[in-house]
N, C-alpha and C positions, 0 to 999 in steps of 0.2 A: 309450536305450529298447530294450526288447526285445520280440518279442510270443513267446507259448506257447498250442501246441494244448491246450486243458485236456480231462483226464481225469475217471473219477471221484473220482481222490487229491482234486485241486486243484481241482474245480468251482467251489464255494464263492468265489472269485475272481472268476468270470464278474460277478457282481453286487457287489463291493468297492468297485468304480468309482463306483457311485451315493451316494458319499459327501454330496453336498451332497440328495439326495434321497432319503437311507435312512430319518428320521422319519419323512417324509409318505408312502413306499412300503413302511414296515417289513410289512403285513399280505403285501402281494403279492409282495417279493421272497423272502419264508416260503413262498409257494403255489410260486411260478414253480421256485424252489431242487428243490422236489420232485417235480417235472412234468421238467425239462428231465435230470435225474439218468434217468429213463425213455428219454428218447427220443433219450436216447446210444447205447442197446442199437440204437436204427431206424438210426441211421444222421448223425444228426443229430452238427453240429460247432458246436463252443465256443471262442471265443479271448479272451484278457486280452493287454492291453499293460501294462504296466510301467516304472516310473521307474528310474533309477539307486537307488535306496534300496528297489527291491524291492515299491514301494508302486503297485497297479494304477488304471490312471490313462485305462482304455478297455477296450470289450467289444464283441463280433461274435455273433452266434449264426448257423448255415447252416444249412437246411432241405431236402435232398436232395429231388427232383421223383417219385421214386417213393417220397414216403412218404402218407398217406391225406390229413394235414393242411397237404401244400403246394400253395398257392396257385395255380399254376403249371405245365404240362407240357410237357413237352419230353426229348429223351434225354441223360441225363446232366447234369441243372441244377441246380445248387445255389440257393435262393432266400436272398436278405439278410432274415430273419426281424426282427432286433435288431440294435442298433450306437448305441454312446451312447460319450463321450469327457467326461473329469472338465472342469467348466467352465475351470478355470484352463490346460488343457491344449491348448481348442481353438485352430484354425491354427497346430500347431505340429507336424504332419505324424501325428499321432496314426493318425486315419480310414483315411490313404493309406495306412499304414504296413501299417494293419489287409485291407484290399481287396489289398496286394500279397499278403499271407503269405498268404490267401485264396487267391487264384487261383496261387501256385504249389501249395497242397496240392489244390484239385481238380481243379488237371492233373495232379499224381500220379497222386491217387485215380482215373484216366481221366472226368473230369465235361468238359464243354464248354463252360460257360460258367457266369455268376454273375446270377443275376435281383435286383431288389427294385424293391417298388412308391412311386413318388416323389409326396408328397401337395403339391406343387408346394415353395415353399422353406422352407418351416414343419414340416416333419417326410419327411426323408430324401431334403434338399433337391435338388432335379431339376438346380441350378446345381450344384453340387460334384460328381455323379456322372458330368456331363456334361464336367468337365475332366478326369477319370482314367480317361478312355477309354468311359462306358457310353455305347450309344444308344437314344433311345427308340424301342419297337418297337409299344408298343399305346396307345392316350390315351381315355380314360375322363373323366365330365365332372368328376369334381375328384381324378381320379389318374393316373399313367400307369405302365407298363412299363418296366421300365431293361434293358439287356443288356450284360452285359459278356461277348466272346464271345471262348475258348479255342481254338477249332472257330472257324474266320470261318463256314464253312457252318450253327450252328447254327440252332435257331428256336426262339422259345417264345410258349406262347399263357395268358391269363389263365383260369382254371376257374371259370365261375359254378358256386357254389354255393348255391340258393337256401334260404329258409327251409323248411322240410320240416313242423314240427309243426302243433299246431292253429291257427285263427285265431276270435276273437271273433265272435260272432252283432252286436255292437253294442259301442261305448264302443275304449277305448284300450288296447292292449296293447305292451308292450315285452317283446323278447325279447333278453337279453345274452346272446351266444356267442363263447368265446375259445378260444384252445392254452394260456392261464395264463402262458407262458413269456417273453412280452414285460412286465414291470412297468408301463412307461408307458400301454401299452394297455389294461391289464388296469385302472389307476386313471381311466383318462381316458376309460372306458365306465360306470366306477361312481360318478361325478364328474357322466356322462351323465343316468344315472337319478337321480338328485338334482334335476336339469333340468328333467328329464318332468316328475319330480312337482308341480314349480312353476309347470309350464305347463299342463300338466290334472294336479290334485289327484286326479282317479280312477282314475286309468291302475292296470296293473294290471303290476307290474313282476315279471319273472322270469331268473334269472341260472343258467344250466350252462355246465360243462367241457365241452368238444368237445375228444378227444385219440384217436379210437377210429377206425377204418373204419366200425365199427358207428353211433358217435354219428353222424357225419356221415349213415348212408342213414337214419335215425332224424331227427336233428333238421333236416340242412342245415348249412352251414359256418358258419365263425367271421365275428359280424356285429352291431350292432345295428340292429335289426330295429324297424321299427312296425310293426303289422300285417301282419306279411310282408315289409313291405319293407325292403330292406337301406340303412339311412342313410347307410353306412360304411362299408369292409372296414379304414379304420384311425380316427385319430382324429375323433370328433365333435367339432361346436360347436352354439353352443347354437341358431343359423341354421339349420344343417340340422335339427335336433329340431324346430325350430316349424313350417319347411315340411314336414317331414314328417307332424308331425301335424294340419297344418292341411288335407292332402290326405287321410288318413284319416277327418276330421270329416267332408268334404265328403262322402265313398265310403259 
């Protein structure tokens, strides 16, 4: 196995990996393909793993801490955006493999440390980061902060970003807001408003790209949102969509 920093040649690769889920994400991994090609120029980092046969078989995406759309501040911190490994591949050192090459290119790059946020073991699981060194820094009530730290002195602190646009006089509003560049996210927010609408048929649902410093002081960060509030900053179920809207019925 080998991994590669990908470019704009080889980008294309970053999303290869999603083999067993390129039908059901063919629309998003089209959006995200052309979004993350942009935010190579910011600063933003891309990696593929690779089999002996050349064939990519896992993917990283990094999110540098001074760019408008990361999550995260702190000096020099690169944030774990994306990371998916081909199903037949996983526990077979793929992940780690990915996290190492990681963290020697952003001690090159003078970074300090590596973030991502852990939705307990269901998505960016808090057990596996926690055995390749990350610790948890922040805990949130159904996500927490991971640090993997280059710098032992580093720190990093979570950025509320709150909903910023308008909000209804009455009834139910959803507001989907992404970076596009994570596939799973980006399906498993529009998976979300499918949800809504089964759970109040009048809601009124609305979907923009957040990629700008502008979008962000305009709309607020990447989120699903009921009525302003943030259900989310990563995957939904369909749990949190009812509590959430059962509290905006109430409101």
């Amino acid at each position: 196995m080998r991994i590669d920093r990908l470019s704009h040649a080889n980008l294309v690769d970053v999303y290869n990996c999603l083999e067993d889920n390129r039908e059901r994400l063919a629309s998003e991994i089209s959006e995200s393909s052309q979004y993350l090609s942009e935010y190579l120029k910011r600063g933003w980092l891309a990696y593929s793993a690779y089999d002996d046969n050349n064939v990519p078989v896992g993917m990283a995406i990094l999110t540098p801490s001074n760019d408008p759309l990361s999550p995260v501040s702190g000096e020099a911190i690169y944030h774990l955006h994306c990371m998916n490994v081909v199903k037949d591949w996983k526990k077979k050192g793929v992940a780690t493999g990915l996290i190492q090459r990681m963290v020697e290119d952003v001690g090159r790059l003078g970074g300090k440390g590596i973030s991502v946020e852990c939705f307990g073991d269901y998505w960016m699981p808090k057990s596996f980061f926690s055995h390749i060194g990350f610790e948890e820094v922040e805990r949130f009530s159904n996500y927490s902060i991971f640090l993997k730290r280059i710098d032992p002195d580093v720190t990093v602190t979570h950025i509320e970003l709150p909903y910023r646009g308008d909000l209804p006089s009455k009834g139910i509003q959803v507001d989907i807001q992404h970076w596009v560049t994570c596939p799973f996210i980006l399906n498993n927010y529009r998976q979300g408003a499918i949800m809504v609408k089964r759970i109040a048929p009048n809601a009124v649902v609305r979907e923009r790209t957040i990629s700008t410093k502008e979008d962000i002081e305009h709309w607020g960060g990447s989120g699903f949102f009921v009525n302003g509030e943030n259900v989310s900053p990563g995957p939904v179920t369909e749990e949190d969509l009812r509590k959430a809207i059962q509290r905006s019925r109430k409101d």
